[in-house]
Jmol script that loads the backbone (N, CA, C; Angstrom):
load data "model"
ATOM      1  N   UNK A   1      81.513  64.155  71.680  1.00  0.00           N
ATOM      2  CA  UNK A   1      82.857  64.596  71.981  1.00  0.00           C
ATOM      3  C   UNK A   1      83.146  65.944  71.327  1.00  0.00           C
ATOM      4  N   UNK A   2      82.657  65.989  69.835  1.00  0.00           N
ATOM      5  CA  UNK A   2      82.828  67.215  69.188  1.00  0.00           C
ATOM      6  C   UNK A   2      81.858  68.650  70.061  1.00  0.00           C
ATOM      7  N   UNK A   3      81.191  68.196  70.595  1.00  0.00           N
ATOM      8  CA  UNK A   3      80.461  69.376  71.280  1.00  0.00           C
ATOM      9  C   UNK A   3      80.814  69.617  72.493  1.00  0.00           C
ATOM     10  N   UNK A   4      81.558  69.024  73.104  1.00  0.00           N
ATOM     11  CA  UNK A   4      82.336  69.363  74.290  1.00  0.00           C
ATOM     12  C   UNK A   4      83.122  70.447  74.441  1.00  0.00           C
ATOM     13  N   UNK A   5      84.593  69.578  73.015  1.00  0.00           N
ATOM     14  CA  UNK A   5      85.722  70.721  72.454  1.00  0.00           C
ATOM     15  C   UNK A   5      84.692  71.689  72.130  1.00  0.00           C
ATOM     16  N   UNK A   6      84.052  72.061  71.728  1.00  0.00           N
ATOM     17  CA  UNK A   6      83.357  73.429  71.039  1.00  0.00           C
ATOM     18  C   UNK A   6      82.812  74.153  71.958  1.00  0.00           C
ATOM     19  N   UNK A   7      82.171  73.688  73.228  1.00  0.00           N
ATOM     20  CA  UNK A   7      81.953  74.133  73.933  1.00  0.00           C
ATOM     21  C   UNK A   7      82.797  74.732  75.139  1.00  0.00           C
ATOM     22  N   UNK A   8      83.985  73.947  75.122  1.00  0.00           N
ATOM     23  CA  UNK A   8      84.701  74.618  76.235  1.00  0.00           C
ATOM     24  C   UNK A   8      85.808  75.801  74.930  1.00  0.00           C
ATOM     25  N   UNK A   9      86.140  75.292  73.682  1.00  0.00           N
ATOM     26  CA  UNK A   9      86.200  76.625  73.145  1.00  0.00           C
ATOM     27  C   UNK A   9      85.679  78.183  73.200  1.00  0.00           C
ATOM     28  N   UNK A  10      84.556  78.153  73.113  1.00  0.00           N
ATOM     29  CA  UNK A  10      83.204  79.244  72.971  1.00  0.00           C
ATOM     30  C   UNK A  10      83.565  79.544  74.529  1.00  0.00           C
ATOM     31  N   UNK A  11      84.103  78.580  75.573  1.00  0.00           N
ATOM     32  CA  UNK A  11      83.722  79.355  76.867  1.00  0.00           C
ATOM     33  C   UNK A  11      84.830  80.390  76.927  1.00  0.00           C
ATOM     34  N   UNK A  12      86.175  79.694  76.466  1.00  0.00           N
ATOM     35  CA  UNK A  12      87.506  80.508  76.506  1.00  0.00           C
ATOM     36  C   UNK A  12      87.507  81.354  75.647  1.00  0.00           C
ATOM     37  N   UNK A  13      86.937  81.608  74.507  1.00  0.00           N
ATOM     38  CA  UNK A  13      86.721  82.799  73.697  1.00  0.00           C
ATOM     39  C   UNK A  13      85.818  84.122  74.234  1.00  0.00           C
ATOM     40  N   UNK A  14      84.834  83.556  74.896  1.00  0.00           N
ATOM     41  CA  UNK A  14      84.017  84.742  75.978  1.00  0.00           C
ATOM     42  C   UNK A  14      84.784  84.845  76.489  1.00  0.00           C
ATOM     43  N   UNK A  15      85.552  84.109  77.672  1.00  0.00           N
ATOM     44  CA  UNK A  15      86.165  84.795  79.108  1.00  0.00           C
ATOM     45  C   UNK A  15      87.536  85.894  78.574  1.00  0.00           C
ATOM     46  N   UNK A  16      88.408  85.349  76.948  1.00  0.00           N
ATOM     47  CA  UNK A  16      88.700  86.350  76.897  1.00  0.00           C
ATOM     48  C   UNK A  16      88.183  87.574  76.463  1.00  0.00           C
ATOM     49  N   UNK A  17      87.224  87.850  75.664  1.00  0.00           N
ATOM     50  CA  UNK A  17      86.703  88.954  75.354  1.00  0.00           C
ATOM     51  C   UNK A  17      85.945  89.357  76.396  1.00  0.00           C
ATOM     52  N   UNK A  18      85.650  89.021  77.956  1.00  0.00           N
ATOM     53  CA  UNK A  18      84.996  89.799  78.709  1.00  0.00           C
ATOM     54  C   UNK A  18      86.122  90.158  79.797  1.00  0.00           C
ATOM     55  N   UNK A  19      87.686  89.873  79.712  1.00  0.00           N
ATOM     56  CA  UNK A  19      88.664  90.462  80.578  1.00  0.00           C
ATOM     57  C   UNK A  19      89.380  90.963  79.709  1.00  0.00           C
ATOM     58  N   UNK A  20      89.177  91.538  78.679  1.00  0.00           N
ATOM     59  CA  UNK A  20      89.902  92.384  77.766  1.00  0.00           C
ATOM     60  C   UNK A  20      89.665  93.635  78.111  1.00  0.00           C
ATOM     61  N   UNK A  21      91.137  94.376  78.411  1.00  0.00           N
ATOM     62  CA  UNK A  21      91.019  96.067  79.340  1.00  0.00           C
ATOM     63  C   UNK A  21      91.082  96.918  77.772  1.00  0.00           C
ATOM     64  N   UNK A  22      90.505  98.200  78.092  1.00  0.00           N
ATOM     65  CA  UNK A  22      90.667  99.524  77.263  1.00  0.00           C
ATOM     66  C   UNK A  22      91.878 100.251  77.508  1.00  0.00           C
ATOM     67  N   UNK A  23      92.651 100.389  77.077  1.00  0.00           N
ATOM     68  CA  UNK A  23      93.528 100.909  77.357  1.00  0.00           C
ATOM     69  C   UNK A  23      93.973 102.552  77.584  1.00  0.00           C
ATOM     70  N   UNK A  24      93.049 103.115  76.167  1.00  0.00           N
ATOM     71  CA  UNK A  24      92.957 104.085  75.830  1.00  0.00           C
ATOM     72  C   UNK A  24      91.658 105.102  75.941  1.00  0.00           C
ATOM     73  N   UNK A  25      91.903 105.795  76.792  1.00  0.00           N
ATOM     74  CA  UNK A  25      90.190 106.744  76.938  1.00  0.00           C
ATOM     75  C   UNK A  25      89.962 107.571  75.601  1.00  0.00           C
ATOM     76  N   UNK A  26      88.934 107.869  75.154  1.00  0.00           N
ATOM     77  CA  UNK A  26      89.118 108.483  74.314  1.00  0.00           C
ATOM     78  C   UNK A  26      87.617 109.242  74.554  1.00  0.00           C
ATOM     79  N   UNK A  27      87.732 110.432  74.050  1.00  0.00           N
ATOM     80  CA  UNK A  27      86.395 111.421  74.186  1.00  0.00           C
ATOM     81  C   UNK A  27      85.304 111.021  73.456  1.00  0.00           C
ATOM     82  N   UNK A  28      84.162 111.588  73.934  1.00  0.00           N
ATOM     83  CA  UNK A  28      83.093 111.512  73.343  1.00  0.00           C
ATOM     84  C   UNK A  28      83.023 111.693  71.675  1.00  0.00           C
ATOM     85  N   UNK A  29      83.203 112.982  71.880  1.00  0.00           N
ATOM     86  CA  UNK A  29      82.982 113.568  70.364  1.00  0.00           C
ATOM     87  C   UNK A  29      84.511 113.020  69.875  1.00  0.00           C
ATOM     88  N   UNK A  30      85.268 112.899  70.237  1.00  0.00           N
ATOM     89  CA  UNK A  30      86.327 112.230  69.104  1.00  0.00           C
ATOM     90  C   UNK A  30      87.574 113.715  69.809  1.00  0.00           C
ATOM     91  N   UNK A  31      87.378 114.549  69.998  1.00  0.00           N
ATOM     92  CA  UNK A  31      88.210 115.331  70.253  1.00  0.00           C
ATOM     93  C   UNK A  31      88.127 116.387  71.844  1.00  0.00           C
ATOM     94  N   UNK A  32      89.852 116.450  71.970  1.00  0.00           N
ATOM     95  CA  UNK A  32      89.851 117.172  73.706  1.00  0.00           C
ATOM     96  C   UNK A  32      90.327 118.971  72.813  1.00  0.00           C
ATOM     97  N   UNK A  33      89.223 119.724  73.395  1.00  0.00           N
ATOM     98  CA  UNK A  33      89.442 121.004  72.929  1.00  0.00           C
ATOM     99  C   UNK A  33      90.762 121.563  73.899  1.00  0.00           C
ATOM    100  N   UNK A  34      91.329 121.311  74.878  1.00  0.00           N
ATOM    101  CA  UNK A  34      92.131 122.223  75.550  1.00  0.00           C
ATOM    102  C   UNK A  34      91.501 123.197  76.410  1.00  0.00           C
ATOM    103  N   UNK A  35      90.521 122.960  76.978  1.00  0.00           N
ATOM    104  CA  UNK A  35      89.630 124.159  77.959  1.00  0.00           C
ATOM    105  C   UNK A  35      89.184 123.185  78.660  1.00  0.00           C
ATOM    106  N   UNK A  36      89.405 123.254  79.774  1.00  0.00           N
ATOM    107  CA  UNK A  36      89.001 122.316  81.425  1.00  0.00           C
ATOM    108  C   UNK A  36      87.941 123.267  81.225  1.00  0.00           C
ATOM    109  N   UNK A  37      87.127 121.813  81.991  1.00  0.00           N
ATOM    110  CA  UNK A  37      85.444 122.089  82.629  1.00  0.00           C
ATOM    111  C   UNK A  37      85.124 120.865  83.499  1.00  0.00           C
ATOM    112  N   UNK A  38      85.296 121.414  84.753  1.00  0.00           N
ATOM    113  CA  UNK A  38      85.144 120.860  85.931  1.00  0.00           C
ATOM    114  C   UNK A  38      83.772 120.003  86.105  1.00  0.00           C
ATOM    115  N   UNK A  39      82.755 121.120  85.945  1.00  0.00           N
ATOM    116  CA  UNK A  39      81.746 121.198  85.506  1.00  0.00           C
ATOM    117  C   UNK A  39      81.216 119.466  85.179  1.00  0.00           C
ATOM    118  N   UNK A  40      81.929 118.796  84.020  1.00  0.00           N
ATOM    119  CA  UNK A  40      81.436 117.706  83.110  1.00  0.00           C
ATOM    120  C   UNK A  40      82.006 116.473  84.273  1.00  0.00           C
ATOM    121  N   UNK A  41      83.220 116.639  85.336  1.00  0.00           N
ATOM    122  CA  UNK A  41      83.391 115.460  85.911  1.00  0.00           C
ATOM    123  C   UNK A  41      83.669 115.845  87.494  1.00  0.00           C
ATOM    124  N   UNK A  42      82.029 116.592  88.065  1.00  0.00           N
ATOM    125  CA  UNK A  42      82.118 116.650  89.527  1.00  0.00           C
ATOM    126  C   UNK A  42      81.744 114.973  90.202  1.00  0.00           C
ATOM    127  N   UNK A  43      81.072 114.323  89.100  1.00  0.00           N
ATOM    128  CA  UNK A  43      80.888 112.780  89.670  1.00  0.00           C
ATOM    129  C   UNK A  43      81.745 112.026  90.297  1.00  0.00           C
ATOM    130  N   UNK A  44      83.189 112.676  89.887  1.00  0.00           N
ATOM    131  CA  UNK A  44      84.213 112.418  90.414  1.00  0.00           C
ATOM    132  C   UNK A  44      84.925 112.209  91.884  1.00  0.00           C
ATOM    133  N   UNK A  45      84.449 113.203  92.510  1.00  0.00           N
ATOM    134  CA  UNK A  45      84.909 113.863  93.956  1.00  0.00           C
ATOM    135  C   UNK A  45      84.076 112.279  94.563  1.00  0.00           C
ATOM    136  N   UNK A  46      84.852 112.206  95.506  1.00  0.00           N
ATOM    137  CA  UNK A  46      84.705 110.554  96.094  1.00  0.00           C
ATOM    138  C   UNK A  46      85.174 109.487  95.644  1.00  0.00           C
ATOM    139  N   UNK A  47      85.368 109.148  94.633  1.00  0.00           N
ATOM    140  CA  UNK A  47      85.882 108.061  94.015  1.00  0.00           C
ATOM    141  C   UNK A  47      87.571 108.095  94.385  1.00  0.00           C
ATOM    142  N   UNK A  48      87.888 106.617  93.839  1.00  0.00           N
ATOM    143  CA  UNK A  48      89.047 106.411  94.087  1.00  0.00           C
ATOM    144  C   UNK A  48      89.978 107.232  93.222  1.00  0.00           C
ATOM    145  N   UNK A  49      91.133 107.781  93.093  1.00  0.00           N
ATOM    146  CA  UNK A  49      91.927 108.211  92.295  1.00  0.00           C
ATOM    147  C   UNK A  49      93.177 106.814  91.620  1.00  0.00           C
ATOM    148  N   UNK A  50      92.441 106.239  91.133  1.00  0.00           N
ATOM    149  CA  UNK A  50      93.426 105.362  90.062  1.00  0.00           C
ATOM    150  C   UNK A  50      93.539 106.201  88.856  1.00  0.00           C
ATOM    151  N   UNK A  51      94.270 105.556  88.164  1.00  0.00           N
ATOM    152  CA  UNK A  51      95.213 106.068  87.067  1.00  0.00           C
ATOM    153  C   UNK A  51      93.840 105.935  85.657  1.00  0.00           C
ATOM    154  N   UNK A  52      93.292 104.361  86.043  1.00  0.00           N
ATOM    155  CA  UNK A  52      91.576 105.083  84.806  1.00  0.00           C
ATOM    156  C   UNK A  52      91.253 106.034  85.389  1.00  0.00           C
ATOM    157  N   UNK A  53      90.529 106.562  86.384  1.00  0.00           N
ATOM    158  CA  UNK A  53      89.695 107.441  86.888  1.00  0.00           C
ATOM    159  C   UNK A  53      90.364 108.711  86.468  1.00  0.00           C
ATOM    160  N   UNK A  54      91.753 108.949  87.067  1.00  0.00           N
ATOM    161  CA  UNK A  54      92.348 110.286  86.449  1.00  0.00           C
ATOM    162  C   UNK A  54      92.029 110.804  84.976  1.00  0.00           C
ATOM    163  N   UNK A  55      92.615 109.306  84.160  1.00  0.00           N
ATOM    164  CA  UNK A  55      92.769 109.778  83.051  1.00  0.00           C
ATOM    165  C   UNK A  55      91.212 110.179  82.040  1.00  0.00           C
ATOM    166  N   UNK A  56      90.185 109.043  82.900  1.00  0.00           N
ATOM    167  CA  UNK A  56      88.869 109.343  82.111  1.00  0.00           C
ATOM    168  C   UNK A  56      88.133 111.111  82.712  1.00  0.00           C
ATOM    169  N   UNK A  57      88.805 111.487  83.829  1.00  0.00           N
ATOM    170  CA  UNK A  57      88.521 112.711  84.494  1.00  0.00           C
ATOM    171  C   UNK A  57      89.163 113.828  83.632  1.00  0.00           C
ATOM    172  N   UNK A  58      90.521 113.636  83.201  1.00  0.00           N
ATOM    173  CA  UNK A  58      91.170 114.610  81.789  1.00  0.00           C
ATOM    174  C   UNK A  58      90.323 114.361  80.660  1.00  0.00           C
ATOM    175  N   UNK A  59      89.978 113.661  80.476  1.00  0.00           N
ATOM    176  CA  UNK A  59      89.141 113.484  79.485  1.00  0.00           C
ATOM    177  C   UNK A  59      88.437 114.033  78.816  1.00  0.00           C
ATOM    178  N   UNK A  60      87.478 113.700  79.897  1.00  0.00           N
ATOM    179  CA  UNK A  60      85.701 114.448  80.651  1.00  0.00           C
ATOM    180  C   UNK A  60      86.245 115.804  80.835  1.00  0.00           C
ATOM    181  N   UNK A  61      86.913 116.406  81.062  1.00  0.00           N
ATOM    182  CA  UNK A  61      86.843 117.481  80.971  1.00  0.00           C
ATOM    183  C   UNK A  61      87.359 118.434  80.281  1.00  0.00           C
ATOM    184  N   UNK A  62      87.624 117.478  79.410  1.00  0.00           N
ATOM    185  CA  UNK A  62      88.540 118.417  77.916  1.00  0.00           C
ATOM    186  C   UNK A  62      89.749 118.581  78.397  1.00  0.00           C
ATOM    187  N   UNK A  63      90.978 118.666  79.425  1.00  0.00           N
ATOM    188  CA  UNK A  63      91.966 118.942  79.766  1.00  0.00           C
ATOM    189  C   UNK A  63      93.177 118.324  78.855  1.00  0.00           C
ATOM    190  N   UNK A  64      94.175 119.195  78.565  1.00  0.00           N
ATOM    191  CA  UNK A  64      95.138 118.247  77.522  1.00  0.00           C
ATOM    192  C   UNK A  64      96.194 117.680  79.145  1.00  0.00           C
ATOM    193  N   UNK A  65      96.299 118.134  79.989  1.00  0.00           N
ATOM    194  CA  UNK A  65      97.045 117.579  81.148  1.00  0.00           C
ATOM    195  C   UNK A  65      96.200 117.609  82.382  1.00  0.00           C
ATOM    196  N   UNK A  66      97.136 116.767  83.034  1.00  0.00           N
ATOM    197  CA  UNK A  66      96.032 116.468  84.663  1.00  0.00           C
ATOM    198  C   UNK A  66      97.306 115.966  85.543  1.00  0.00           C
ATOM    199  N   UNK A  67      97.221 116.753  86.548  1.00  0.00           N
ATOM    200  CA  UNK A  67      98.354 116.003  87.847  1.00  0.00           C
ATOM    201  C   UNK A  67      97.109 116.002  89.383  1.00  0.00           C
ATOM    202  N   UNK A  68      97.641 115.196  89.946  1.00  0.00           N
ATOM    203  CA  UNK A  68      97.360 114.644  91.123  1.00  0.00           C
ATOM    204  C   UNK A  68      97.839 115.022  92.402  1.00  0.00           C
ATOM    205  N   UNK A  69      97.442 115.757  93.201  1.00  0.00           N
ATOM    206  CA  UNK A  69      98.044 116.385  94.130  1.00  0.00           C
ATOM    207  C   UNK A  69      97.836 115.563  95.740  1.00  0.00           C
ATOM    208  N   UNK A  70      98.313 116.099  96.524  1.00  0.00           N
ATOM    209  CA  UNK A  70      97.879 115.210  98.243  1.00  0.00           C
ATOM    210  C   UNK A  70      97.026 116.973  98.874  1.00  0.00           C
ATOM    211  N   UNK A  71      95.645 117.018  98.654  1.00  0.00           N
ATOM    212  CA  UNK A  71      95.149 118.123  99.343  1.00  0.00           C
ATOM    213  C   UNK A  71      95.723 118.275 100.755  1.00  0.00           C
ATOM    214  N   UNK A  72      94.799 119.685 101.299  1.00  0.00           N
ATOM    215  CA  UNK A  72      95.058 120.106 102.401  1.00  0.00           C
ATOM    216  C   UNK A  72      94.013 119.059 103.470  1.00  0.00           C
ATOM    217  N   UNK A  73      93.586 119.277 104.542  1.00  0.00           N
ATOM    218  CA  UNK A  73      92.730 118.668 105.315  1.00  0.00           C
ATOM    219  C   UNK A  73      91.020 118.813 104.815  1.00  0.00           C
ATOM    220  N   UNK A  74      91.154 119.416 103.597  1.00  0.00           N
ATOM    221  CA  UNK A  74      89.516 119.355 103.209  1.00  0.00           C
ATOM    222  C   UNK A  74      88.798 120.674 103.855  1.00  0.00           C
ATOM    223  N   UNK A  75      89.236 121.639 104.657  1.00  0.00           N
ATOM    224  CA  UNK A  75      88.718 122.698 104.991  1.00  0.00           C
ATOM    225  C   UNK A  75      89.093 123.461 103.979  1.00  0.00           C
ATOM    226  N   UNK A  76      88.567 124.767 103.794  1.00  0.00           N
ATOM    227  CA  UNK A  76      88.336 126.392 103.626  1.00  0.00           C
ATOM    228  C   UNK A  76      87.926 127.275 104.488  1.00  0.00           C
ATOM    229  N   UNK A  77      88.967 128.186 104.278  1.00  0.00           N
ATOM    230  CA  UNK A  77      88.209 129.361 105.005  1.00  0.00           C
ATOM    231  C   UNK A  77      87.697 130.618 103.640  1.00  0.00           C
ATOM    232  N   UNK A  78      86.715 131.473 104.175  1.00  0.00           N
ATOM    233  CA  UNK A  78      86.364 132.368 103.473  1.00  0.00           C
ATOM    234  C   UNK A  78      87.409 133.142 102.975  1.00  0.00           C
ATOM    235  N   UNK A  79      88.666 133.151 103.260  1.00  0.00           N
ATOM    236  CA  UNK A  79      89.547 134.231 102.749  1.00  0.00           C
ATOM    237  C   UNK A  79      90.003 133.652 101.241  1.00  0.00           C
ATOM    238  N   UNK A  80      90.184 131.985 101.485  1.00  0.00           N
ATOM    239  CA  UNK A  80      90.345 130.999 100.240  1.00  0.00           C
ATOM    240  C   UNK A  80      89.721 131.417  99.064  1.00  0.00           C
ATOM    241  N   UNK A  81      90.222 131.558  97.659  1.00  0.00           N
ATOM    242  CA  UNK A  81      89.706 132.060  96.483  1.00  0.00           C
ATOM    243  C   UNK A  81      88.363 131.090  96.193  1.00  0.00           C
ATOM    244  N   UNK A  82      87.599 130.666  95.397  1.00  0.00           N
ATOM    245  CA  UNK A  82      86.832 129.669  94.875  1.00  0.00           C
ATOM    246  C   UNK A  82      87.672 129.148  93.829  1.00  0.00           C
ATOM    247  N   UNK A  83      88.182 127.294  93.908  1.00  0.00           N
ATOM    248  CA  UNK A  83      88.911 126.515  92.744  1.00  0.00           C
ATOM    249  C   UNK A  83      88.239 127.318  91.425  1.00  0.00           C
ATOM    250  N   UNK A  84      88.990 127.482  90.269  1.00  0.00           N
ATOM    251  CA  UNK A  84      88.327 127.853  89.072  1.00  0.00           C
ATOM    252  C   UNK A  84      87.713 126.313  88.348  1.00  0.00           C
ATOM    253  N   UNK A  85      86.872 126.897  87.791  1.00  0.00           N
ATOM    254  CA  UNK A  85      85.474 125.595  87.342  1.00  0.00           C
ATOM    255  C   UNK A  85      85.860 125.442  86.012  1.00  0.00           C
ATOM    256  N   UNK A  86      86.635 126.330  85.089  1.00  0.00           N
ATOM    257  CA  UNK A  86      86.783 126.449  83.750  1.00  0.00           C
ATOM    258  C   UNK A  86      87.985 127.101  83.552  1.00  0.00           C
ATOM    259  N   UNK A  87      88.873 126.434  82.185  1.00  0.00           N
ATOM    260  CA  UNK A  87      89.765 127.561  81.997  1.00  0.00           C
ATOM    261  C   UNK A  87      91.416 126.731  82.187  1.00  0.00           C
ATOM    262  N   UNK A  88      91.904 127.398  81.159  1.00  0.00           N
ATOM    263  CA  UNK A  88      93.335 126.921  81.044  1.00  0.00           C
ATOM    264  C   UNK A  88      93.381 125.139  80.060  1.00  0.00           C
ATOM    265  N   UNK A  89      94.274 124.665  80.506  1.00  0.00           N
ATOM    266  CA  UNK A  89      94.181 123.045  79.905  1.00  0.00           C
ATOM    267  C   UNK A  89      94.883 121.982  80.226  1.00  0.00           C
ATOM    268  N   UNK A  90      95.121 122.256  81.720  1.00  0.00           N
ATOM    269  CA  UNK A  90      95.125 121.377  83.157  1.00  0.00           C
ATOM    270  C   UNK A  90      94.349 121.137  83.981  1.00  0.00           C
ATOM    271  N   UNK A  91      93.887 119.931  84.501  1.00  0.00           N
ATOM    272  CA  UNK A  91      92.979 119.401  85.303  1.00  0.00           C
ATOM    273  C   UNK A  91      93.961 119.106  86.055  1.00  0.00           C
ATOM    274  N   UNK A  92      93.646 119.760  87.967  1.00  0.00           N
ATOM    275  CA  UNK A  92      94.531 119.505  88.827  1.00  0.00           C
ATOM    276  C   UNK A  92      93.399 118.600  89.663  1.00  0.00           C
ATOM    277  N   UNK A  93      93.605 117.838  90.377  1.00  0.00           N
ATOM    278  CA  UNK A  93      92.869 116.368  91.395  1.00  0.00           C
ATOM    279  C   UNK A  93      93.474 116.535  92.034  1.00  0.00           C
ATOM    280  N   UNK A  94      92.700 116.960  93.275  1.00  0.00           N
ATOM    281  CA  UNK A  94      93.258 117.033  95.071  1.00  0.00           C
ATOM    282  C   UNK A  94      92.612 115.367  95.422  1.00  0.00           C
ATOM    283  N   UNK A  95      93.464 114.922  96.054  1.00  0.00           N
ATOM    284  CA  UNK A  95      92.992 113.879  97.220  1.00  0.00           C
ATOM    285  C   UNK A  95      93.306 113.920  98.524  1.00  0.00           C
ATOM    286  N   UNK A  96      92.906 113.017  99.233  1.00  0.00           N
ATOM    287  CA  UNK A  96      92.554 113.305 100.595  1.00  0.00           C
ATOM    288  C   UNK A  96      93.905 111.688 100.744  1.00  0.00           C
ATOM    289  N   UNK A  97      93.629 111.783 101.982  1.00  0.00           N
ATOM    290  CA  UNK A  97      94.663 111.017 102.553  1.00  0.00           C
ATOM    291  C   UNK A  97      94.359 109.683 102.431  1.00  0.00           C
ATOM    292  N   UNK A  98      93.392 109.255 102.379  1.00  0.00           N
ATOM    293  CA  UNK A  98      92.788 107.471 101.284  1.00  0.00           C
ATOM    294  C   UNK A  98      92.472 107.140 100.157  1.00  0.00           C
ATOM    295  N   UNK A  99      93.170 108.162  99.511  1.00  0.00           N
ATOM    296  CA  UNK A  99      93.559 108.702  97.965  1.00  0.00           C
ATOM    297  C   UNK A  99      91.776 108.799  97.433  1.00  0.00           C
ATOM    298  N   UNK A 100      91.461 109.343  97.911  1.00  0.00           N
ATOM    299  CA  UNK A 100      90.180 109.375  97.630  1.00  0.00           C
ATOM    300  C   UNK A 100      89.814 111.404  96.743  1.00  0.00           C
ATOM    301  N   UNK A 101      89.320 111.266  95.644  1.00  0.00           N
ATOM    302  CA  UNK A 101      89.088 112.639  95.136  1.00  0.00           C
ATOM    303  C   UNK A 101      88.726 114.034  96.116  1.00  0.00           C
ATOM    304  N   UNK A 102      89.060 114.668  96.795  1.00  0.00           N
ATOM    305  CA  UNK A 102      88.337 115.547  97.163  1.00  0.00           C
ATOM    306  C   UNK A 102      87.719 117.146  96.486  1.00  0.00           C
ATOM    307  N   UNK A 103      89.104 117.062  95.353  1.00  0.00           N
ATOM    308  CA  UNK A 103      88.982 118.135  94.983  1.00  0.00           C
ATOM    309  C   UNK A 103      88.788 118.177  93.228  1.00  0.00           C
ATOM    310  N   UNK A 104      88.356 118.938  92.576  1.00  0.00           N
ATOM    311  CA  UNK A 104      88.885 119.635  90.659  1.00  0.00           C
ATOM    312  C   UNK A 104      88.928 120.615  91.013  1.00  0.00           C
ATOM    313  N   UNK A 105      90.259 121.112  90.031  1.00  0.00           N
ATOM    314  CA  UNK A 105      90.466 122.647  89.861  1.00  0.00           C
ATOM    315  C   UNK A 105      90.677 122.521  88.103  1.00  0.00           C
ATOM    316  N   UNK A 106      90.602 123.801  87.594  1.00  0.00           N
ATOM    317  CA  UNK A 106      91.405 124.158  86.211  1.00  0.00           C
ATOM    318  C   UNK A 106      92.476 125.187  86.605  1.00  0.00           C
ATOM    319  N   UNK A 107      93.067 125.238  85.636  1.00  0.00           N
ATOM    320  CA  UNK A 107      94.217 126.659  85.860  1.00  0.00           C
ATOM    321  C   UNK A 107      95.470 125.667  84.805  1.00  0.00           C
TER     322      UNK A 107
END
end "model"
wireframe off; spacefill off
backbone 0.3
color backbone group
């Protein structure tokens, strides 16, 4: 009987420690310098844009802010500047219309 209770204990003690969320992203090295680099989270582009993904994407790329935009139709034309890859300490996220990443910029 005693190994029963103990056992269905031990099960409810795993299941909570394996649905326990992170709440908080936090950087590699321990610190966000303030200089976007696109660069560190192009893995990005495709994925869903949830609110982890954003925030581990500010992250990853050193950005102290990040907003979420509704892109254009996903074209360019040559007259279009090239998004900047580096620079400033905003991470802007274009998505596409199934909230899906299409775009990083810095600025």
């Amino acid at each position: 009987m005693h190994r029963i209770v103990l056992l269905a204990g031990l099960s409810l003690a795993c299941a909570a420690c394996s649905t326990a969320r992170v709440t908080q992203v936090q950087p590699i090295d321990g610190v966000i310098s303030g200089q976007c680099h696109t660069d560190r989270v192009r893995g990005a582009v495709g994925l869903a844009a949830g609110p982890g993904t954003v925030e581990r994407a500010r992250v990853d790329s050193d950005s102290l802010h990040v907003s979420v935009v509704r892109g254009s139709d996903g074209a360019t034309t040559a007259s279009e500047p090239a998004p900047a890859s580096s620079g400033g300490d905003h991470l802007t996220i274009e998505v596409g219309r199934t909230n899906n990443i299409t775009a990083l910029r810095c600025g």
